[in-house]
MIDREN-249339 format. One record per residue (C-alpha): residue in one letter; x, y, z; residue number from 1; chain. Coordinates in Angstrom, 3 decimals. Layout:
BEGIN
<rec><residu>a</residu><px>X</px><py>Y</py><pz>Z</pz><num>NUM</num><chaine>A</chaine></rec>
...
//
This chain:
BEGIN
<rec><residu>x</residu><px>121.184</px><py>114.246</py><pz>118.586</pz><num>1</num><chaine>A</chaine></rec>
<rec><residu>x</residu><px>118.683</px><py>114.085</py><pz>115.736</pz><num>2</num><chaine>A</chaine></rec>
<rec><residu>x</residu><px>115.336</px><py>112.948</py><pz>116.300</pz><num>3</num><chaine>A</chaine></rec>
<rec><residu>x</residu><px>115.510</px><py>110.294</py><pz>114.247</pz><num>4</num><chaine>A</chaine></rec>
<rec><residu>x</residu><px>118.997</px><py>109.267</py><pz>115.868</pz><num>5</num><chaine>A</chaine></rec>
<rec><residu>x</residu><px>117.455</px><py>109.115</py><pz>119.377</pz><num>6</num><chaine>A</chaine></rec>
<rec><residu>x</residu><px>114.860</px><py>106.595</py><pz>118.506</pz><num>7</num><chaine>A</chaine></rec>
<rec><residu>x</residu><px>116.922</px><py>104.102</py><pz>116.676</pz><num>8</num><chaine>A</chaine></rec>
<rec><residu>x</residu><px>118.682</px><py>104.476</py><pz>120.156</pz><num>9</num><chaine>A</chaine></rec>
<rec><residu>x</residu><px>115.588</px><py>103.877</py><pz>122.397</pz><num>10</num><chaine>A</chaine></rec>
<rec><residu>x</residu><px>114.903</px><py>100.710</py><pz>119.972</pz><num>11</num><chaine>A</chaine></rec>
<rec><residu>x</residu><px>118.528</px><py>99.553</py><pz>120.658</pz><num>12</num><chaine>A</chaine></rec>
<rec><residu>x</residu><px>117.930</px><py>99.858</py><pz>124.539</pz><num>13</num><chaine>A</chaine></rec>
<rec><residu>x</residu><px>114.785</px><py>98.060</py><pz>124.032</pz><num>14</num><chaine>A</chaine></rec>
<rec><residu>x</residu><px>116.059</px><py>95.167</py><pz>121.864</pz><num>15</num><chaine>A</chaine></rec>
<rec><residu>x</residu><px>117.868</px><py>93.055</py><pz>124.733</pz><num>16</num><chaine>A</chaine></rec>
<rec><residu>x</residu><px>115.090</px><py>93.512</py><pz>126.731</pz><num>17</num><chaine>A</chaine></rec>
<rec><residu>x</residu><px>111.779</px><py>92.972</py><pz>124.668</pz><num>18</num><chaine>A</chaine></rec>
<rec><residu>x</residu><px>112.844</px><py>91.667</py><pz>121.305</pz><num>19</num><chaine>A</chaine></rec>
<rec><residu>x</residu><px>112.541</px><py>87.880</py><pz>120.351</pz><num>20</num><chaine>A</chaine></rec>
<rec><residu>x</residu><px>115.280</px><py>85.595</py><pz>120.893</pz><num>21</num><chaine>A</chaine></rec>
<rec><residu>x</residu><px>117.014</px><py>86.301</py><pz>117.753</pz><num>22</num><chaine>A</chaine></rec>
<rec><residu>x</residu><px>116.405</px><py>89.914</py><pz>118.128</pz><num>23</num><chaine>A</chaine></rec>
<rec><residu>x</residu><px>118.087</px><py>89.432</py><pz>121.117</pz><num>24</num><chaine>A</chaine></rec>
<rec><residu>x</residu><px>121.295</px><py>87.929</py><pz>119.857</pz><num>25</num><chaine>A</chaine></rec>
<rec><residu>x</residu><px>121.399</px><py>90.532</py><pz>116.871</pz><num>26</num><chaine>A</chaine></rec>
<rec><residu>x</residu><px>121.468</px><py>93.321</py><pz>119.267</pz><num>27</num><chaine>A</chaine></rec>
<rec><residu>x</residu><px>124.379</px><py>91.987</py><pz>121.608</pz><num>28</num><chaine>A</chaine></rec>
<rec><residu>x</residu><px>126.008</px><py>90.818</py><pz>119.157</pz><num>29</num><chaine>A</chaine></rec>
<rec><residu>x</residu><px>125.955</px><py>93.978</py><pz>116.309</pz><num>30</num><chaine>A</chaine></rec>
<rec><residu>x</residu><px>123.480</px><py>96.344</py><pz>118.100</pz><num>31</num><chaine>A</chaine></rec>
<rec><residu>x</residu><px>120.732</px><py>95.448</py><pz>115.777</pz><num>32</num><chaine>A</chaine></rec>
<rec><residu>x</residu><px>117.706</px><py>98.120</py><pz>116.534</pz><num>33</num><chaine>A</chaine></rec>
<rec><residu>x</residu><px>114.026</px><py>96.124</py><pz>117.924</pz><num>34</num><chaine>A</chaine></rec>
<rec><residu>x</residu><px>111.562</px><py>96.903</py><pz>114.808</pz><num>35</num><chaine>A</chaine></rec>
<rec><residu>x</residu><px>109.514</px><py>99.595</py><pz>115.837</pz><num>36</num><chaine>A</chaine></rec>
<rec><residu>x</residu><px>106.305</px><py>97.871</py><pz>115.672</pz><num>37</num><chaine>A</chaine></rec>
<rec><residu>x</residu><px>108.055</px><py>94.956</py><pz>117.929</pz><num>38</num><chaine>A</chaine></rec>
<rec><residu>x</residu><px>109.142</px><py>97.365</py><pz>120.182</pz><num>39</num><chaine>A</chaine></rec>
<rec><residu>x</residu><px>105.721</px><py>98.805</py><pz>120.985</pz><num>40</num><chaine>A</chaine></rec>
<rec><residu>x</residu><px>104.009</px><py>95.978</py><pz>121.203</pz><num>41</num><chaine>A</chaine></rec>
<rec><residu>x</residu><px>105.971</px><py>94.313</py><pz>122.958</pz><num>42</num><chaine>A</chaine></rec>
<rec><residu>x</residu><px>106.809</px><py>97.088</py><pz>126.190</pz><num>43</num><chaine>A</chaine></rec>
<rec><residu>x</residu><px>102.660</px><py>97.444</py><pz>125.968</pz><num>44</num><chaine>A</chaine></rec>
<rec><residu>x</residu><px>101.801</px><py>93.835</py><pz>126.462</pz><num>45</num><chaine>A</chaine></rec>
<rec><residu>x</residu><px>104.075</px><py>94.173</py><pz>129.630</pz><num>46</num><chaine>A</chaine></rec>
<rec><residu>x</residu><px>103.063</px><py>97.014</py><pz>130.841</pz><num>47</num><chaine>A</chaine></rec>
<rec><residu>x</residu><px>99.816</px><py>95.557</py><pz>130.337</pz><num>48</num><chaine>A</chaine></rec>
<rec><residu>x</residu><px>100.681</px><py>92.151</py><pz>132.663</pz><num>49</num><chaine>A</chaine></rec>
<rec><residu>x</residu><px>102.974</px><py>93.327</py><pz>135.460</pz><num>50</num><chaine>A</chaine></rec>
<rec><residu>x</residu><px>100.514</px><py>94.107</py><pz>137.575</pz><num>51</num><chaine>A</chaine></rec>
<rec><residu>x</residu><px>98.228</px><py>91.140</py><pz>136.405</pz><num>52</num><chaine>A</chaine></rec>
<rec><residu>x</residu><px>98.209</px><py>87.098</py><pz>137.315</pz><num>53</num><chaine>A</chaine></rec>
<rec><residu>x</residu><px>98.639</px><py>87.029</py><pz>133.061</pz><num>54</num><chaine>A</chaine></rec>
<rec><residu>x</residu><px>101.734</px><py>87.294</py><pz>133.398</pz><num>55</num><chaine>A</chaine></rec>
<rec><residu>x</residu><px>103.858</px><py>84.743</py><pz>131.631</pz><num>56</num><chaine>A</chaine></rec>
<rec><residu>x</residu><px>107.393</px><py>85.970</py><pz>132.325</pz><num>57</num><chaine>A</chaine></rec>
<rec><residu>x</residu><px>107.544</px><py>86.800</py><pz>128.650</pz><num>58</num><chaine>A</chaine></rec>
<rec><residu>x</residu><px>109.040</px><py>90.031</py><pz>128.964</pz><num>59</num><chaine>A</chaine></rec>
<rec><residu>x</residu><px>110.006</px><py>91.855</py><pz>131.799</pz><num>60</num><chaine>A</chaine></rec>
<rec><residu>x</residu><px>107.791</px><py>94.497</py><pz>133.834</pz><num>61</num><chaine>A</chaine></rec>
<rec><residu>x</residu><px>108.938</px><py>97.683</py><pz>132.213</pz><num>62</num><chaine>A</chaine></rec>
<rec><residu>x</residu><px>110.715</px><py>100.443</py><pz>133.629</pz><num>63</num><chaine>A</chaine></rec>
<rec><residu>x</residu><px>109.944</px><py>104.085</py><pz>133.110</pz><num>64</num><chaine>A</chaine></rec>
<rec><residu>x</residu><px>112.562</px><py>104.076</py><pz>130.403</pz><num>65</num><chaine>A</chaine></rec>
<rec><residu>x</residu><px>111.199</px><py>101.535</py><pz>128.722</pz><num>66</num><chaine>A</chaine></rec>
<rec><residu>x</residu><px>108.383</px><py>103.352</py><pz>128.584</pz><num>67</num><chaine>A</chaine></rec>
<rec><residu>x</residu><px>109.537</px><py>106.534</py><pz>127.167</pz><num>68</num><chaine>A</chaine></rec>
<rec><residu>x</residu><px>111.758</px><py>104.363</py><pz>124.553</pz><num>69</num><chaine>A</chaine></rec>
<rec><residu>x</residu><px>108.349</px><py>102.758</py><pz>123.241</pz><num>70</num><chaine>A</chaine></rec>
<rec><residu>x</residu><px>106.841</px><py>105.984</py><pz>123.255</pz><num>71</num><chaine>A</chaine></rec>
<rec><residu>x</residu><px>109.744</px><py>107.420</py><pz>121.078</pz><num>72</num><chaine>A</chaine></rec>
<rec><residu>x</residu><px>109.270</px><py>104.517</py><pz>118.429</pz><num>73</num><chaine>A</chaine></rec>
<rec><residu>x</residu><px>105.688</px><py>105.036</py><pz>118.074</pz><num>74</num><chaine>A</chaine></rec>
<rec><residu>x</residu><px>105.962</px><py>107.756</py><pz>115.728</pz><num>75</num><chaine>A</chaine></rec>
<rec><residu>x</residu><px>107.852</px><py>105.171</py><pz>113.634</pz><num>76</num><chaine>A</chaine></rec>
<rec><residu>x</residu><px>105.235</px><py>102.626</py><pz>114.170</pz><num>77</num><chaine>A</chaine></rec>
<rec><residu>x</residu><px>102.702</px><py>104.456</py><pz>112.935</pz><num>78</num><chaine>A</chaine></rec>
<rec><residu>x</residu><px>104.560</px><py>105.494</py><pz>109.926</pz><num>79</num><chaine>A</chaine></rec>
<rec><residu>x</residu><px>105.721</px><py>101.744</py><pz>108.943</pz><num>80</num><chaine>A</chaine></rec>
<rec><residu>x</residu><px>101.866</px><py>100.737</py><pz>109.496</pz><num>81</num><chaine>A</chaine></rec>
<rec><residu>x</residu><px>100.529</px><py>103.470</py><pz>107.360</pz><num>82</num><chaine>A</chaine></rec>
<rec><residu>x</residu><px>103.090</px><py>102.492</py><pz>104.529</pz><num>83</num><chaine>A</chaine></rec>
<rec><residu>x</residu><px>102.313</px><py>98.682</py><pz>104.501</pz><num>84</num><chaine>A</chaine></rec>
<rec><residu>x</residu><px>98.102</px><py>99.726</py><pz>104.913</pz><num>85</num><chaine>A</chaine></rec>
<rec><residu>x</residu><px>98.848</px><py>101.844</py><pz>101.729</pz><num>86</num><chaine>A</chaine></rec>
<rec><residu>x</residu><px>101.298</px><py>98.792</py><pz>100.241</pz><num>87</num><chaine>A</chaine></rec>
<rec><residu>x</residu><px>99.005</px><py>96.330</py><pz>100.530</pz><num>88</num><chaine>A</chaine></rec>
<rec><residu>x</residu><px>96.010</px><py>98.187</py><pz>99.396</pz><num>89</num><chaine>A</chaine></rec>
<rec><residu>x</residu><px>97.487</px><py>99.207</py><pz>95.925</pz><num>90</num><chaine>A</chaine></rec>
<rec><residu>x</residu><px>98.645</px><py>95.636</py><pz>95.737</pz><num>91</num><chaine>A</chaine></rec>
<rec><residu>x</residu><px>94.445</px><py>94.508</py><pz>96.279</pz><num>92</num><chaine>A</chaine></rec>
<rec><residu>x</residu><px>93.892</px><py>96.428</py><pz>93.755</pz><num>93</num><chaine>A</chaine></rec>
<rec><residu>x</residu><px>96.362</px><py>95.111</py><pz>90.996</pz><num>94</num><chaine>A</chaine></rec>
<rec><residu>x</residu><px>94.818</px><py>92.306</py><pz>91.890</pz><num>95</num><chaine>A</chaine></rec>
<rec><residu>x</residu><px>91.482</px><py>93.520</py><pz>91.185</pz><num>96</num><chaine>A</chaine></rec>
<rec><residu>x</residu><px>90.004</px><py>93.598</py><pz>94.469</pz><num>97</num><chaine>A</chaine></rec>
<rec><residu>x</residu><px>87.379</px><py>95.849</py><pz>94.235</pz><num>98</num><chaine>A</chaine></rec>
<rec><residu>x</residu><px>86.675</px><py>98.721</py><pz>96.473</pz><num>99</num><chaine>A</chaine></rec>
<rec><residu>x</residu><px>83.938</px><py>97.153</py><pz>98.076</pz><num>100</num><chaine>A</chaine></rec>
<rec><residu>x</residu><px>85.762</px><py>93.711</py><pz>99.095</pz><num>101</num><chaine>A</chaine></rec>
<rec><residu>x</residu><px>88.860</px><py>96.251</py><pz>100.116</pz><num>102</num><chaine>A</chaine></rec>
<rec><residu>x</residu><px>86.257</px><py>98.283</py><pz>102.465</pz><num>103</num><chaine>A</chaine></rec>
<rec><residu>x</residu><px>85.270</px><py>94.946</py><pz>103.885</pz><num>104</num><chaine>A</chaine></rec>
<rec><residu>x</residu><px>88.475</px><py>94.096</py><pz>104.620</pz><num>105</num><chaine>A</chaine></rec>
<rec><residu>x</residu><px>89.564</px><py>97.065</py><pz>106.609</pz><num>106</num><chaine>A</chaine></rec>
<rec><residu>x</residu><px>85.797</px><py>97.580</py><pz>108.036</pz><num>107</num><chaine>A</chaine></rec>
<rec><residu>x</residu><px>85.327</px><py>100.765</py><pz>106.463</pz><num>108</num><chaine>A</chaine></rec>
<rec><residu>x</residu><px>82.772</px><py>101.895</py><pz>103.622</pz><num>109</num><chaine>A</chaine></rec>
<rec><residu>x</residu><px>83.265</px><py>102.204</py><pz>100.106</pz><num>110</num><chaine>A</chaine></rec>
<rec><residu>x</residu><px>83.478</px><py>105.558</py><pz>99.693</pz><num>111</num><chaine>A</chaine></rec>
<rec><residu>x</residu><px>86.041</px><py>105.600</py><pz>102.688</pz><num>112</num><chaine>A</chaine></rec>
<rec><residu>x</residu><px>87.993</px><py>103.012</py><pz>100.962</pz><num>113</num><chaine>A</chaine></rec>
<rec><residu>x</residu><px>88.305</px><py>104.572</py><pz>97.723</pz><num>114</num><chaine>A</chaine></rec>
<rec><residu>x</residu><px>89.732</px><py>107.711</py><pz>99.796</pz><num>115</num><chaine>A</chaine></rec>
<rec><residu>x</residu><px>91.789</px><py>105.370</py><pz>101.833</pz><num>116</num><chaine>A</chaine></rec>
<rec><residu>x</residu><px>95.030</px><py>105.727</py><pz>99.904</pz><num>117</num><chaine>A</chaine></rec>
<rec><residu>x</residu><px>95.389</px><py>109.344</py><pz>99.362</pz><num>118</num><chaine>A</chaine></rec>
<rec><residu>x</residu><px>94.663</px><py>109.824</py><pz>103.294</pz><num>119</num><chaine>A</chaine></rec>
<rec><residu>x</residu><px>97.440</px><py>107.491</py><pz>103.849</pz><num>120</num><chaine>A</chaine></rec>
<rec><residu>x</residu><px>99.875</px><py>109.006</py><pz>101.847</pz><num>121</num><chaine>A</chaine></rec>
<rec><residu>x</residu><px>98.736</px><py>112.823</py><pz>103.126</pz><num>122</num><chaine>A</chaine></rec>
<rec><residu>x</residu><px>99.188</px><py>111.308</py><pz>107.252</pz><num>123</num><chaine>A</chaine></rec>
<rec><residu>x</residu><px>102.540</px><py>109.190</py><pz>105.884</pz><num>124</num><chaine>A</chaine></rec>
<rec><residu>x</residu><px>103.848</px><py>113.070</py><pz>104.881</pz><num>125</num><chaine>A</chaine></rec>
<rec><residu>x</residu><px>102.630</px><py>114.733</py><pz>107.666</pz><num>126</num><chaine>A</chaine></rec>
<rec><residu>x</residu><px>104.207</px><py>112.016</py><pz>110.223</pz><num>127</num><chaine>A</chaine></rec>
<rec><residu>x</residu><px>107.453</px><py>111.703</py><pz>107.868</pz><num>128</num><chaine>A</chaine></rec>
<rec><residu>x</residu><px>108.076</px><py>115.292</py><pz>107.975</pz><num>129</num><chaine>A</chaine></rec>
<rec><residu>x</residu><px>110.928</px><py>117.027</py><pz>110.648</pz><num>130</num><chaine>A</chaine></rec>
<rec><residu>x</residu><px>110.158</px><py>117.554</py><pz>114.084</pz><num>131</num><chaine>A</chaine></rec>
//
């Protein structure tokens, strides 16, 4: 199985369990994947409260496959986080947002900022490329 195949399977494990209601529904219904930033956050923040009186019952504790199915999405994560970051930058920009508002924005410096979009789309490569 491909890399890529395996983790839109750990995100279809994870849907019934951690998605939102609809989420839910999609994946019984048509085996609709979790979104991979869903799925992460959403295994973490109950890792994060089983042991813990913050527990709301939200989601439930995780098991160790859970685990190792949000692990296997993070790479996606990352990768649809970088994207948008680099999205929404260019789109500051054509909306002439300076570089100095941008680096306030993201907390960075100027000169960071003004880098920020080539380093995205170098890491976006390097995470994008085979196993």
């Amino acid at each position: 199985m491909s890399r890529m195949r395996e983790i839109a399977e750990a995100r279809k494990r994870l849907a019934p369990r951690y998605g939102e209601e609809v989420t839910k529904r999609l994946a019984e219904k048509f085996g609709y994947e979790i979104p991979a930033v869903e799925a992460v956050t959403n295994v973490a923040d109950a890792a994060r409260n089983a042991d813990t009186s913050d527990d709301d019952g939200r989601w439930p504790a995780p098991t160790p496959e859970d685990v190792d199915d949000a692990l296997l999405s993070i790479k996606a994560a990352r990768v649809l986080l970088l994207e948008d970051e680099l999205t929404l930058i260019e789109a500051a920009r054509a909306n002439n947002r300076s570089w100095n508002q941008i680096g306030k924005l993201l907390g960075i410096p100027v000169a960071a900022a003004k880098t920020r979009p080539e380093a995205l789309r170098q890491e976006i490569n390097k995470l994008s490329a085979p196993w």
